[in-house]
C-alpha positions in Angstrom: -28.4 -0.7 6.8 -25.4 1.4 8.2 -23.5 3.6 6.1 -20.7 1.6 6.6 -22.0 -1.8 6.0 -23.8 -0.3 2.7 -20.3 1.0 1.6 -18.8 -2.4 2.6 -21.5 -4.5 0.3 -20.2 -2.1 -2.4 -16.8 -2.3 -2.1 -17.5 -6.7 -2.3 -19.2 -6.1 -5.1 -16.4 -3.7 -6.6 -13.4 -5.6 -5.9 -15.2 -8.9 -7.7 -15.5 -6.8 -10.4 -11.7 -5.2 -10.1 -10.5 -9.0 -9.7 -12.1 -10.0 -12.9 -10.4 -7.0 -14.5 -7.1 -8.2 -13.7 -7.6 -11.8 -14.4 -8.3 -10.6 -17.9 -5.5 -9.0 -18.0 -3.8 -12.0 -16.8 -5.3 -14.0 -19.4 -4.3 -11.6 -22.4 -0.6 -11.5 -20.8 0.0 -15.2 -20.9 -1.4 -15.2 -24.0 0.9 -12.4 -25.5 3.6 -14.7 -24.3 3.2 -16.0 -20.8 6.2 -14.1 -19.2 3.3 -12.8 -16.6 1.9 -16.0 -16.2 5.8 -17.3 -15.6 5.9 -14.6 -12.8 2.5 -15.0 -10.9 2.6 -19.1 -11.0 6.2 -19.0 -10.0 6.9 -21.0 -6.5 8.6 -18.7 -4.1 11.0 -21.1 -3.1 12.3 -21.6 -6.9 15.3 -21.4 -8.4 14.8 -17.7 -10.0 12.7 -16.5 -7.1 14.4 -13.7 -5.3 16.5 -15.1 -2.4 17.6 -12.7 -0.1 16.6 -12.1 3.2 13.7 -9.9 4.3 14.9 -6.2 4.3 14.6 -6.2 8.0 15.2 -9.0 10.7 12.4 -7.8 13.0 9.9 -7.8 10.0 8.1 -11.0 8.7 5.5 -11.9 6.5 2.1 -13.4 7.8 1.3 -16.8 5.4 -2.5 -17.0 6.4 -4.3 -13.2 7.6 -4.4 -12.6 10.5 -1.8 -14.5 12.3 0.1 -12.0 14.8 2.3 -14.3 17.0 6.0 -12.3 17.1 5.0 -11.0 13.7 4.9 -7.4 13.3 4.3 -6.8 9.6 1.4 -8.3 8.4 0.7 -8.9 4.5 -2.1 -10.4 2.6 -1.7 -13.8 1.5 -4.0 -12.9 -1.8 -4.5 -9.8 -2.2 -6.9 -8.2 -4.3 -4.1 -8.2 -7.0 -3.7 -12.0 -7.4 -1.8 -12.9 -9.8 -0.2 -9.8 -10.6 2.6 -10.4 -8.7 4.7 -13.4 -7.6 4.4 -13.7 -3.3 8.2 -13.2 -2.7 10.5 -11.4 -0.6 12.6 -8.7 -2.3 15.9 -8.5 -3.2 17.6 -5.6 -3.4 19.1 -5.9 -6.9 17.0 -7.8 -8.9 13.8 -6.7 -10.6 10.6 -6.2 -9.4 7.8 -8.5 -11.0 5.9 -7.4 -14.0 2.8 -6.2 -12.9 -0.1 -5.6 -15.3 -1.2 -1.9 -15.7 -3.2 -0.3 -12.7 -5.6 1.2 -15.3 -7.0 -3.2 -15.1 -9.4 -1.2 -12.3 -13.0 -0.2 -11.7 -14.6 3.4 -11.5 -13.4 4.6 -7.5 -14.9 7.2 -5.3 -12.2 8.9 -3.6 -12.4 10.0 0.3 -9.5 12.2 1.9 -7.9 10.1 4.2 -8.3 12.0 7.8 -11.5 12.1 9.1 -12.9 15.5 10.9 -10.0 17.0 11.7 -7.9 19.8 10.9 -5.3 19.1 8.7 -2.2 20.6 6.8 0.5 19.9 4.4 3.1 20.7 2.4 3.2 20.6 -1.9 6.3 18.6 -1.5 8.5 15.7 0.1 11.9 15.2 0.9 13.8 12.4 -1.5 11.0 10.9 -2.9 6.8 12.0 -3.3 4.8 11.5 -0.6 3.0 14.0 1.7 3.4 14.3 5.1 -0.4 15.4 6.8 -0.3 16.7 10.2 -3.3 16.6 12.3 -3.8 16.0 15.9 -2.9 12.9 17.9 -5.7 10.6 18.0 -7.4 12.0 14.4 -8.7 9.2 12.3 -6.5 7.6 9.0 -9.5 6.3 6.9 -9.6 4.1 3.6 -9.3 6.5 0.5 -11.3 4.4 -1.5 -12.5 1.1 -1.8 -10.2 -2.0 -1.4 -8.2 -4.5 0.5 -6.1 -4.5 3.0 -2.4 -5.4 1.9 0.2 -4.8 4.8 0.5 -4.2 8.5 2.8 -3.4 10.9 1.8 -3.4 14.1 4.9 -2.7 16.0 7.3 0.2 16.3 10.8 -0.6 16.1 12.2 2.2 14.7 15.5 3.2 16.4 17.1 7.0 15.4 20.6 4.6 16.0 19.6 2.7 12.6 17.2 4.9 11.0 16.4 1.2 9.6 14.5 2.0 6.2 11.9 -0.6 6.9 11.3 0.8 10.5 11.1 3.9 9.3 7.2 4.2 8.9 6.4 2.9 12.7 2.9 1.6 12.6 1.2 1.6 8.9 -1.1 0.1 7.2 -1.4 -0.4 3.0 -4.3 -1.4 0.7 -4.7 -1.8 -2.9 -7.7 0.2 -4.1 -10.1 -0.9 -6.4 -8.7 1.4 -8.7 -5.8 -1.0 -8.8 -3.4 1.4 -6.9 -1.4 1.2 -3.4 -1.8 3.9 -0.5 -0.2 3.4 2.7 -0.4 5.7 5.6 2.5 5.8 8.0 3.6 7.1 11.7 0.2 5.7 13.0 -0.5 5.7 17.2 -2.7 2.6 16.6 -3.7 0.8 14.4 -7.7 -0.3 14.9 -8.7 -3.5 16.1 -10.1 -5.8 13.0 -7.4 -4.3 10.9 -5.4 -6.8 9.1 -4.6 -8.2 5.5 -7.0 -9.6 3.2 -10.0 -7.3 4.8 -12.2 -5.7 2.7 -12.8 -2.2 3.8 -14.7 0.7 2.0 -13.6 4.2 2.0 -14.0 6.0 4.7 -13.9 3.5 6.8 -11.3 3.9 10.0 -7.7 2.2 9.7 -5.8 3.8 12.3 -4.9 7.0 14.5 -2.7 9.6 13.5 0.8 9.8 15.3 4.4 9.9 15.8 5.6 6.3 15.5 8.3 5.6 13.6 11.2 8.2 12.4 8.2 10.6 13.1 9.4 11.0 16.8 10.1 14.1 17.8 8.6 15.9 14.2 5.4 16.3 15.4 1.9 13.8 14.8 1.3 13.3 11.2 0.0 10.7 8.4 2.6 9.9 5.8 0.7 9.2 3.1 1.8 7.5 0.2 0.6 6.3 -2.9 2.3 3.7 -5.4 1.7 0.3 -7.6 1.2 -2.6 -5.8 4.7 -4.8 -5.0 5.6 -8.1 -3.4 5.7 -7.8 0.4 8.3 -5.8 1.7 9.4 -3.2 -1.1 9.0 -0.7 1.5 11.5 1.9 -0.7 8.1 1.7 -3.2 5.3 1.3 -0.9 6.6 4.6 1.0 5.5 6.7 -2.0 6.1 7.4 -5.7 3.5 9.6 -6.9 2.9 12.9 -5.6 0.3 12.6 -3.7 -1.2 16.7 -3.0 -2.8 17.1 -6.4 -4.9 14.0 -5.3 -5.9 14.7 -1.9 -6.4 18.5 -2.5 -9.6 16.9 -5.1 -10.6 14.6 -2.3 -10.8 17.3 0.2 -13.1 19.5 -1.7 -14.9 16.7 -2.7 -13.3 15.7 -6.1 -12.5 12.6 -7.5 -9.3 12.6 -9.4 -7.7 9.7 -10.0 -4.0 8.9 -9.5 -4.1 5.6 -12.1 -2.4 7.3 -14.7 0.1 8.5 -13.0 0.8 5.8 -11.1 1.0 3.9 -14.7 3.6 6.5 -15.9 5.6 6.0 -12.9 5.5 2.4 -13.0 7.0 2.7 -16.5 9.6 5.2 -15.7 10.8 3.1 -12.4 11.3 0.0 -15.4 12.3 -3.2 -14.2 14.9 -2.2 -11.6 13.4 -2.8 -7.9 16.5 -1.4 -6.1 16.2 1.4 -3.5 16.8 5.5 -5.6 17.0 7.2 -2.7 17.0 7.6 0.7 17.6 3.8 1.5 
């Protein structure tokens, strides 16, 4: 068996186990008084579903995988988190759902997330945390750990005319970790062929190649990596980072394995219930 496909029987058998986790917490939520329950059986289309249009004309959501017909942005249709949050677009001004703690996860092995190449980056990020990696053109984004894939855009159609928030990333691709938490790698060249939401990959395991898509044009090739708690599709003001992400990666590099779960939880609680955009929108 290859390495990979040993690391992908393990990541199966890790996300069942993750998925079980968060159906508990599922179950204990709509026990404690089914407001969860309200928000991950709630029909899209209802009355208190959020009902503004997608944050970006050019972007829509994929209903089954791995449909790409005029469809840039790809998201899972379940992904690992089911349940934990209700399959709508946002709307600027109303809150984000509830989500269940991202400590609902399974022990993770951490990888950094460029493969044999040489990399730098800063300790900080302009207007909100996230860490901007430069390496070659070409160098490999990988899966940081173990997980699913949630969103991908396959398209760049950033314009420096709009600077369109949800453009702003170029070609990227998300997944939810077994450890319960979002990272997203931005200003990809490519993304690689079999790449697309609802696949389980394990970490290490090749996503994308390192570029300048996106409002990265002109700045030089880099990953913008980004880690956050899992949202609805198209919360791209969340998904684009908010944890810092260096203390993280400098642990993977030299072969650590911190965990950003708690501090994804304590952001989480200090964003609250308000989904709109901080900064930078």
């Amino acid at each position: 068996m290859t390495e990979h496909a040993d690391r992908r029987a393990r990541s199966k058998r890790a996300t069942a186990a993750w998925v079980a986790a968060v159906s508990a917490v599922a179950v204990a939520a709509a026990v404690a008084g089914g407001a969860y329950a309200a928000h991950s059986l709630r029909d899209p289309g209802s009355a208190d579903a959020p009902t503004t249009a997608p944050p970006s004309a050019s972007s829509t959501t994929a209903s089954n995988g791995p449909s790409r017909t005029g469809s840039p942005t790809e998201s899972a249709a379940t992904p690992p988190s089911a349940g934990r949050h209700a399959a709508s677009r946002p709307a600027a001004s109303t809150p984000a759902p509830a989500s269940p703690s991202a400590s609902a996860s399974v022990p993770a092995d951490y990888t950094f997330p460029i493969a044999d190449c040489p990399v730098t980056y800063g300790a900080t990020h302009h207007d909100y945390p996230a860490a901007d990696m430069f390496a070659a053109r070409g160098c490999l984004f990988v899966a940081p750990v173990d997980g699913r894939i949630d969103e991908v855009t396959l398209d760049d159609t950033w314009t420096a005319a709009t600077n369109a928030g949800p453009a702003r990333g170029g070609r990227s691709v998300s997944l939810v970790g077994v450890d319960g938490v979002r990272y997203y790698g931005s200003h990809l060249e490519a993304v690689l062929p079999g790449i697309r939401p609802g696949v389980e990959v394990a970490a290490g395991e090749p996503l994308g190649r390192v570029g300048d898509s996106g409002s990265a044009a002109g700045t030089g090739t880099h990953l913008h990596f980004a880690i956050s708690w899992p949202t609805p599709p198209g919360y791209w003001w969340i998904r684009r980072g908010t944890v810092l992400p260096q203390p993280y990666v400098d642990s993977w590099r030299s072969g650590g394995h911190a965990s950003p779960v708690d501090a994804v939880d304590r952001a989480r609680a200090a964003y609250g219930d308000d989904a709109r955009c901080h900064a930078y929108c």
